[in-house]
ChimeraX commands (.cxc) that place a marker at each C-alpha (Angstrom):
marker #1 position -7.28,1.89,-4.31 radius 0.5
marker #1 position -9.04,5.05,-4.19 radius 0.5
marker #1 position -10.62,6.87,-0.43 radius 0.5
marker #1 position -14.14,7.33,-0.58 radius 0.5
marker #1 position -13.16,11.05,-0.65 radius 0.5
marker #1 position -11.44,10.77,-4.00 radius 0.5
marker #1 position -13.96,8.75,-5.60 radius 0.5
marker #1 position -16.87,11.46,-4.40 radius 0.5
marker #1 position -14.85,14.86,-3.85 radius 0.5
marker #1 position -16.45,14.80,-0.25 radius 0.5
marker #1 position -14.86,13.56,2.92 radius 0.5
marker #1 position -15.35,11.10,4.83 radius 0.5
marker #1 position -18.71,12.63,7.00 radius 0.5
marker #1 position -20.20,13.31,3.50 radius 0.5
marker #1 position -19.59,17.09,3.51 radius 0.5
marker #1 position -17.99,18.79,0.52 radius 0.5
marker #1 position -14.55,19.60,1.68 radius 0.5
marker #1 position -14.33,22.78,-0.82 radius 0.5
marker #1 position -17.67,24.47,0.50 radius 0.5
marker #1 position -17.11,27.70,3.00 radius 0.5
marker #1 position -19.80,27.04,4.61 radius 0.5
marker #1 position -19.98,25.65,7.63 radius 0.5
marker #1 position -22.73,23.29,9.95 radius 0.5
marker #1 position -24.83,25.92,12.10 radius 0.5
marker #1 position -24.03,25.22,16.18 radius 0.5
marker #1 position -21.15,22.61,15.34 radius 0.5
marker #1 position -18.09,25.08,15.92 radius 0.5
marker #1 position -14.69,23.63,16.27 radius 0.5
marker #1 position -15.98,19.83,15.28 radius 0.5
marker #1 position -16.75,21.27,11.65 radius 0.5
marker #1 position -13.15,23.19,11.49 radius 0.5
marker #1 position -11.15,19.80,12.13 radius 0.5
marker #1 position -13.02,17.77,9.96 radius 0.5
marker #1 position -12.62,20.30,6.68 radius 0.5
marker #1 position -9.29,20.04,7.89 radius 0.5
marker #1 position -8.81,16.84,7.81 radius 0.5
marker #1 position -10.61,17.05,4.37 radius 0.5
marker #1 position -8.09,19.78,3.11 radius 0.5
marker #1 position -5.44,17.43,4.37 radius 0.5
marker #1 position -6.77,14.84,2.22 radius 0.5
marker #1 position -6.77,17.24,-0.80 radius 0.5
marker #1 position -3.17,18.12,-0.08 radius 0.5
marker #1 position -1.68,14.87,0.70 radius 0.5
marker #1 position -3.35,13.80,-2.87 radius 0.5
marker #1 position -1.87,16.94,-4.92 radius 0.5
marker #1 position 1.77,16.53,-3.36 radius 0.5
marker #1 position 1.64,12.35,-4.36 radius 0.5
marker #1 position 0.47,13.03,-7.21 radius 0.5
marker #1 position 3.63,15.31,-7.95 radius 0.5
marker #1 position 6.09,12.62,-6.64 radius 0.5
marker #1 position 8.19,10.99,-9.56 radius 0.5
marker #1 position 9.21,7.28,-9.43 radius 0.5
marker #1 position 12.28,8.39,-7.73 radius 0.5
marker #1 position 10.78,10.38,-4.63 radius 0.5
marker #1 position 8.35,7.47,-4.06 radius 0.5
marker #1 position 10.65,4.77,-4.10 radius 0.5
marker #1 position 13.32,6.43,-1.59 radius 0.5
marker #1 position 10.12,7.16,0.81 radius 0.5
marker #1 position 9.06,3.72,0.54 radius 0.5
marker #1 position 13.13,3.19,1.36 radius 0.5
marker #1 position 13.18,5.42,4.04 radius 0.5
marker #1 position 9.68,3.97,5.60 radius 0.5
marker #1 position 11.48,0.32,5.69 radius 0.5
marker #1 position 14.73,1.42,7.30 radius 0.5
marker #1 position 12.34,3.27,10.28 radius 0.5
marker #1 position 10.16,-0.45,10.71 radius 0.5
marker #1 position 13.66,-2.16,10.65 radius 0.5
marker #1 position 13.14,-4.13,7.78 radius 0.5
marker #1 position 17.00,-4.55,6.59 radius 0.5
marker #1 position 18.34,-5.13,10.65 radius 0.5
marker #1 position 20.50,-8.07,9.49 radius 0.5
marker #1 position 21.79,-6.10,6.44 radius 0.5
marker #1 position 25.22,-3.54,6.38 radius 0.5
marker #1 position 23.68,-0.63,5.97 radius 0.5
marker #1 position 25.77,0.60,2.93 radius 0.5
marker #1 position 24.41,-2.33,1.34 radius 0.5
marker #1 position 21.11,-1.26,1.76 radius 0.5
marker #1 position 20.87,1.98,0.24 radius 0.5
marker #1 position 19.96,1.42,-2.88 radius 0.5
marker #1 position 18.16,-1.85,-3.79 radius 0.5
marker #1 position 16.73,-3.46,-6.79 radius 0.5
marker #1 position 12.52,-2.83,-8.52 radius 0.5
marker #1 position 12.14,-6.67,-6.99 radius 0.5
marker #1 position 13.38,-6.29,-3.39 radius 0.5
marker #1 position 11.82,-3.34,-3.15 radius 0.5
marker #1 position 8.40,-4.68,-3.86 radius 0.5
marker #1 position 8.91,-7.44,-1.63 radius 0.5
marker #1 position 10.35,-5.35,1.39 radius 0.5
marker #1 position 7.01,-3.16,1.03 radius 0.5
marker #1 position 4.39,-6.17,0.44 radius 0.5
marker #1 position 5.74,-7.77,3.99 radius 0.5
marker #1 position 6.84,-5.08,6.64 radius 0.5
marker #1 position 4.91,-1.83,5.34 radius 0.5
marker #1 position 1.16,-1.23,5.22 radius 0.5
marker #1 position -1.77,-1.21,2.95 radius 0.5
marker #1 position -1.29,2.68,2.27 radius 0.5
marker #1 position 2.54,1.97,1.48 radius 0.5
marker #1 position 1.65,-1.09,-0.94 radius 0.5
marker #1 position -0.79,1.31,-2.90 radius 0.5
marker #1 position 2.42,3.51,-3.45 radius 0.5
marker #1 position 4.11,0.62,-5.07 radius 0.5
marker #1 position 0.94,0.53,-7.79 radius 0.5
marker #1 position 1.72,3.99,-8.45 radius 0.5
marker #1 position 4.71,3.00,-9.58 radius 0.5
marker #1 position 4.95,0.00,-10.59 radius 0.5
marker #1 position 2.83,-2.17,-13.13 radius 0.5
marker #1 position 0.14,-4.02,-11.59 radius 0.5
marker #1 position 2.00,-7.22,-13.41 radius 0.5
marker #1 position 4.82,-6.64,-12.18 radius 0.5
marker #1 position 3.61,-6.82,-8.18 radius 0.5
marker #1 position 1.88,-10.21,-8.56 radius 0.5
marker #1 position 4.56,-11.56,-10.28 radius 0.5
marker #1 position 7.02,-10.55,-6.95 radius 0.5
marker #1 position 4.03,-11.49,-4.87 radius 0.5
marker #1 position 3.46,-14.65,-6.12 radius 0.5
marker #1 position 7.54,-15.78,-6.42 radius 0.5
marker #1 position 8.22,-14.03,-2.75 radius 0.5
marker #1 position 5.18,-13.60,-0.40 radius 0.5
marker #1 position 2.59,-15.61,-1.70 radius 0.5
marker #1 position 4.31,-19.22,-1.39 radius 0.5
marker #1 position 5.33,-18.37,2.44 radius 0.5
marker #1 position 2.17,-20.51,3.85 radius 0.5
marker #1 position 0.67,-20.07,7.40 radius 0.5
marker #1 position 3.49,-16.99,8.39 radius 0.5
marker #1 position 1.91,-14.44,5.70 radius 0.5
marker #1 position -1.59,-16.38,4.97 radius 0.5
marker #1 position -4.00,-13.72,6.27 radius 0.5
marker #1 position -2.08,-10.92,4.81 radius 0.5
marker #1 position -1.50,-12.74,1.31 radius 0.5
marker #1 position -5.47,-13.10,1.36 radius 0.5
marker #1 position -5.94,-9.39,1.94 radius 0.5
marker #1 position -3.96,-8.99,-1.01 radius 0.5
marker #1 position -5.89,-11.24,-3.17 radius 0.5
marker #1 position -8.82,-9.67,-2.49 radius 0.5
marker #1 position -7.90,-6.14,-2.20 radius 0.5
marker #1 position -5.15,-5.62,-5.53 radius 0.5
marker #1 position -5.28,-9.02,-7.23 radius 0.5
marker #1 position -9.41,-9.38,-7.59 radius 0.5
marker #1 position -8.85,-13.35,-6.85 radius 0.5
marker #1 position -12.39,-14.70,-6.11 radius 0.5
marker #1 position -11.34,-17.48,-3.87 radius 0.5
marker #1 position -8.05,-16.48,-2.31 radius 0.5
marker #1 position -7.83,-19.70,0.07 radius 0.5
marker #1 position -7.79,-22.67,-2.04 radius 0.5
marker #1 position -6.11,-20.37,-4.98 radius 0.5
marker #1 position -2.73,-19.54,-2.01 radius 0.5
marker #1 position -2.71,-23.31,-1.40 radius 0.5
marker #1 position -2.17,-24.21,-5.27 radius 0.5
marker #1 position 0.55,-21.77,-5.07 radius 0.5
marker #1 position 2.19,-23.21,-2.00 radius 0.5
marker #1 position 1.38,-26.52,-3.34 radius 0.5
marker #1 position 2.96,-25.56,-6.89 radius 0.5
marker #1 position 5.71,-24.22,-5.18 radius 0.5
marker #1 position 6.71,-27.43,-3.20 radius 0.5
marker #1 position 6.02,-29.46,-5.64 radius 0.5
marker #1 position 8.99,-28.00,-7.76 radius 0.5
marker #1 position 11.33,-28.86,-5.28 radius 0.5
marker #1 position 9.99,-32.12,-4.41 radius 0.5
marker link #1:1,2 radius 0.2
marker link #1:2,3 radius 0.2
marker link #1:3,4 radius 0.2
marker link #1:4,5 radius 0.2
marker link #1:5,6 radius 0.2
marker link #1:6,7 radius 0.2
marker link #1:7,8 radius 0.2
marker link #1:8,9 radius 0.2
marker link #1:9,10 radius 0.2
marker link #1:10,11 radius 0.2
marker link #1:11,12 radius 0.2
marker link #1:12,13 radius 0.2
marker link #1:13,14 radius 0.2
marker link #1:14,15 radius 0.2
marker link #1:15,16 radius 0.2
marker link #1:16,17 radius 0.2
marker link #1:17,18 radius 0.2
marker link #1:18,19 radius 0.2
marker link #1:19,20 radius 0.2
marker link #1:20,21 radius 0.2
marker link #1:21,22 radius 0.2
marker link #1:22,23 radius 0.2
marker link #1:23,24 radius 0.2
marker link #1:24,25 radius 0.2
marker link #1:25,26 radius 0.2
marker link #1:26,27 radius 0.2
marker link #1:27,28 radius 0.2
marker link #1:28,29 radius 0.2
marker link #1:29,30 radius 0.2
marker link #1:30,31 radius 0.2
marker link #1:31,32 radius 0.2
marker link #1:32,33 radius 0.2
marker link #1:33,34 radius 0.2
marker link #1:34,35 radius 0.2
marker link #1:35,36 radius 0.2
marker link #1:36,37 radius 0.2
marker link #1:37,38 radius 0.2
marker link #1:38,39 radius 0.2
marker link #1:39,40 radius 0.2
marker link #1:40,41 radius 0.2
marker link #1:41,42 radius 0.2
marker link #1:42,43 radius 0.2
marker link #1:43,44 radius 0.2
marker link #1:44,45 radius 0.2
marker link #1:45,46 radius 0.2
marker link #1:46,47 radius 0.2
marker link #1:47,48 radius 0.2
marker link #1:48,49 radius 0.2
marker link #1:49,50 radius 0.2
marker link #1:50,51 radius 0.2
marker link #1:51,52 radius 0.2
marker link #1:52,53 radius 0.2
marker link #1:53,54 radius 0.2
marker link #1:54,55 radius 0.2
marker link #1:55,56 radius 0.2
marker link #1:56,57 radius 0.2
marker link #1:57,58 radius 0.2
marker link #1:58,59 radius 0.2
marker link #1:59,60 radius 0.2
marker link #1:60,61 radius 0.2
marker link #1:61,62 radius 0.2
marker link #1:62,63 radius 0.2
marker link #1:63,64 radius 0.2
marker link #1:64,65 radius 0.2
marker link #1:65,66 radius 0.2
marker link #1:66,67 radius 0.2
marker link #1:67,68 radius 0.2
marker link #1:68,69 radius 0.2
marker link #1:69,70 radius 0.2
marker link #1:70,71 radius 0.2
marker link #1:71,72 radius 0.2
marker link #1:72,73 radius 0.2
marker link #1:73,74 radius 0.2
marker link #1:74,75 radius 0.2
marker link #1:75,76 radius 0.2
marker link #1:76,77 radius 0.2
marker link #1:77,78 radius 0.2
marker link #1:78,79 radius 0.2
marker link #1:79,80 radius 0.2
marker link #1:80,81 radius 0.2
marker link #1:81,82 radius 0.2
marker link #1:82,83 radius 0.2
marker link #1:83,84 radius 0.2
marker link #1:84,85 radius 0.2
marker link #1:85,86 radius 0.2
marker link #1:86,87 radius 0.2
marker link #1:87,88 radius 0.2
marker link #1:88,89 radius 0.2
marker link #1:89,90 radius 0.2
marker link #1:90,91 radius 0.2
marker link #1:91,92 radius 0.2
marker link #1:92,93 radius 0.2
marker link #1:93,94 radius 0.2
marker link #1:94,95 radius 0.2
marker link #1:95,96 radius 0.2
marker link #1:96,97 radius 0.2
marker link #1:97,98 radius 0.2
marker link #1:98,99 radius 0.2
marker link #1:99,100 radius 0.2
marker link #1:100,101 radius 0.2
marker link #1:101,102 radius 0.2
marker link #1:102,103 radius 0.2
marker link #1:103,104 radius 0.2
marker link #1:104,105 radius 0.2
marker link #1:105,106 radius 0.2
marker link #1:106,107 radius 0.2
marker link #1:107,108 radius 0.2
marker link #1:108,109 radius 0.2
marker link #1:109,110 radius 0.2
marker link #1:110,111 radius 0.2
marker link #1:111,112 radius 0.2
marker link #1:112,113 radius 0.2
marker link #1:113,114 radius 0.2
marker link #1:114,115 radius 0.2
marker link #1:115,116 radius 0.2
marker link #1:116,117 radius 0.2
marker link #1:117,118 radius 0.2
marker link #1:118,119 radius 0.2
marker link #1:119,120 radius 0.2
marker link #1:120,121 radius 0.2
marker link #1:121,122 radius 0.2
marker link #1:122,123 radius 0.2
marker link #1:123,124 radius 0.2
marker link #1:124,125 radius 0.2
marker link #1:125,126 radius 0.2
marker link #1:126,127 radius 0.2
marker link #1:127,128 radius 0.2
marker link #1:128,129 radius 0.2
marker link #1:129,130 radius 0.2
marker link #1:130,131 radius 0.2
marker link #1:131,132 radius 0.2
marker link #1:132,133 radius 0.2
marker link #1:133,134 radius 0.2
marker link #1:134,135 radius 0.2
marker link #1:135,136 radius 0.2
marker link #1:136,137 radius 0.2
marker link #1:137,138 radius 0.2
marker link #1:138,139 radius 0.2
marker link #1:139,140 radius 0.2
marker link #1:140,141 radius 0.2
marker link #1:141,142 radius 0.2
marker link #1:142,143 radius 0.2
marker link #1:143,144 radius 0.2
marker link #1:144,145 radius 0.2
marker link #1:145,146 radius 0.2
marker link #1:146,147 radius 0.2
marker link #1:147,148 radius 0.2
marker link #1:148,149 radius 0.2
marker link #1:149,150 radius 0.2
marker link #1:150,151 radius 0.2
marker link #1:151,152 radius 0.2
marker link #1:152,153 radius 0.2
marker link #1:153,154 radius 0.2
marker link #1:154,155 radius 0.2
marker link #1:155,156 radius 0.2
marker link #1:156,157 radius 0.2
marker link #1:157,158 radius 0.2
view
């Protein structure tokens, strides 16, 4: 998923982040918003120069600080496998986080963890599993489609 400011090169007012010049009579309101433009522009260049490696001990780091492994030894949960990973960050992080995971992972291989670990969990992920479907997965109908899945997935054990 790309910001409107990456797909144009302007932030989000509409004003060319690169341009010196600045709105006549707007003083300090012009200065924070090229700076939160130039912020933009940086925080793009330095993920751009993460590797696989820096991204996924972030994305690590980010689910030790929202508690994610609390019933887990923590020497256990230093280093954890492509799958777990992906699921960890699809239920406790956010959307910003989960577009981290595209930049690193195949697009397959997400909705394949999705669908085996998030996707099948019914009413406690449902509105979050249909922001997914819409957002990353481009499923037209994400409501009936999440109930075949749950259904599928009962019906195996059944």
């Amino acid at each position: 998923m790309f910001t409107f400011a990456e797909q144009t090169g302007l932030c989000h007012c509409g004003l060319d982040p690169q341009s010196p010049e600045k709105e006549p009579n707007v003083g300090r309101q012009s200065d924070v918003k090229q700076g939160i433009a130039g912020q933009a522009r940086n925080d793009k260049f330095f993920s751009r120069q993460m590797n696989k490696e820096q991204i996924k001990s972030e994305l690590l780091k980010r689910l030790h600080e929202h508690h994610a492994f609390w019933s887990y030894d923590k020497s256990s949960c230093q280093t954890i496998s492509d799958w777990n990973l992906i699921k960890f960050v699809l239920i406790h992080l956010d959307l910003d986080d989960t577009d981290r995971l595209f930049q690193i992972y195949p697009k397959s291989l997400v909705k394949k963890v999705w669908l085996a670990e998030v996707a099948i969990q019914g009413e406690y992920l449902r509105n979050m599993n249909i922001c997914f479907a819409n957002l990353y997965f481009d499923i037209k109908h994400p409501i009936p489609y999440l109930k075949r899945i749950e259904t599928r997935n009962i019906n195996q054990f059944a």
